[in-house]
N, C-alpha and C positions, 0 to 999 in steps of 0.2 A: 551546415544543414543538419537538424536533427532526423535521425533514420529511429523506426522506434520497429520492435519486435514482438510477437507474441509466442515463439518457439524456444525460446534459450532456458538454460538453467541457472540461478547465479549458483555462485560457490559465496561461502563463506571471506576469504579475504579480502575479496571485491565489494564484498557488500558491508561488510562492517568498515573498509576505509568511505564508502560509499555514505553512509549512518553518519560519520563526522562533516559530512557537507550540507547536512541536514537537521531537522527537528527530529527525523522517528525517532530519534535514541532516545529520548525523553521518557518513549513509554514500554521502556522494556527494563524488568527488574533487574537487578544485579545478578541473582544467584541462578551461577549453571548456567550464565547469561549465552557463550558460545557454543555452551551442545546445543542449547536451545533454541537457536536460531539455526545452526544446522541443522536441524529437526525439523523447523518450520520450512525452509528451503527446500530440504528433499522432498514434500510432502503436498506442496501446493499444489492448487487445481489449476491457476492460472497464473502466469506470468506475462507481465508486458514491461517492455522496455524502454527507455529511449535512453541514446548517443547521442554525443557530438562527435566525431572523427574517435570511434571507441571508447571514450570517457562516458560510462557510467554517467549518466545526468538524472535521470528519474524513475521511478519504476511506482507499478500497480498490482499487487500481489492482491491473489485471490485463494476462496474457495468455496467452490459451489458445487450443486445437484445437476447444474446443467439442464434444467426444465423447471424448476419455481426460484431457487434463493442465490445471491452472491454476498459472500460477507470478505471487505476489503480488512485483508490482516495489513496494508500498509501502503502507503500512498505518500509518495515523498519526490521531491524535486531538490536538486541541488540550489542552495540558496542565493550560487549567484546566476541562476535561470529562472527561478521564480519572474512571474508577470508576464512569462512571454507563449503562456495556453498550453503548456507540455501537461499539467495536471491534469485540465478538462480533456485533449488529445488520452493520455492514458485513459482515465475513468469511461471514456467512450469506449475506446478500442477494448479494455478490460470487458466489458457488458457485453458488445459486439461475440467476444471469445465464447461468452459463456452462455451463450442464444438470444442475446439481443434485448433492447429496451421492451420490445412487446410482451417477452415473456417471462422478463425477469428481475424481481425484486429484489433491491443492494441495499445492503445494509452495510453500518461500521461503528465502530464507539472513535470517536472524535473528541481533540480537546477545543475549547472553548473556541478558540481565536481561529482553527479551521473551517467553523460552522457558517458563514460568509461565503467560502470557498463552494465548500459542497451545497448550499443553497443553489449556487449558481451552475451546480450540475443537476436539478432540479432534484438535489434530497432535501428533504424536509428532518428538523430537527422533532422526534417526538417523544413523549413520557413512553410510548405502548412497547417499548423495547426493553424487556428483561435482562440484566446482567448481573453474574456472580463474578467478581472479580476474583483473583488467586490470592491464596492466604500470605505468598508473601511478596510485598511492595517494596521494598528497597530498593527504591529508581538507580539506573545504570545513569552513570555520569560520566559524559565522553567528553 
């Protein structure tokens, strides 16, 4: 049975073995790749979870104002969990955290083949989203 959380902190080791059972690793660059996620980790606004019997399965990392914006830094399921609603279960609870569908607008930069996914948590893919990407791209390969 999946138990999912919204209190915990990850650490670094857990999440980066966590990153290999998944697609995030894709879009984190190489350089400084582990302070930098330790960065991101200690720093979030929201964190959600799910287990199986303590196994790390998915998580929904956030950060928001908590009264207008949530921007999803990451949204990942273990790939041999995928299709069984742990994504859409976090992306709710995530919103829930952060004051709720009524008063809060999520955002995230998505790749292509997610954009299905998150339809079905009714985001909408659109041009009106501004982004500066980082000067340097040399994707992490896990």
């Amino acid at each position: 049975m999946i138990q999912y959380a919204d209190s915990e902190r990850l650490e670094f080791p857990e999440y980066f073995e966590f990153l290999h059972r998944t697609d995030l690793g894709q879009q984190y660059v190489a350089k400084n790749f582990a302070e930098r996620v330790r960065t991101m980790l200690a720093n979030l606004d929201v964190v959600v979870t799910a287990r199986d019997d303590g196994k790390l399965v998915g998580v929904c990392l956030g950060i928001t104002d908590f009264a207008y914006f949530l921007f999803f830094t990451d949204l990942g399921v273990d790939r041999s969990y995928v299709g069984q609603g742990i994504g859409r279960e976090l992306v709710q609870r995530c919103i829930h955290v952060a004051g709720g569908p009524k008063d809060i607008t999520v955002m995230t930069i998505s790749h292509d083949d997610a954009i299905p996914f998150y339809a079905k948590c009714e985001m909408t893919n659109t041009p009106n989203l501004v982004v500066r990407y980082c000067d340097d791209d040399e994707p992490l390969s896990l």
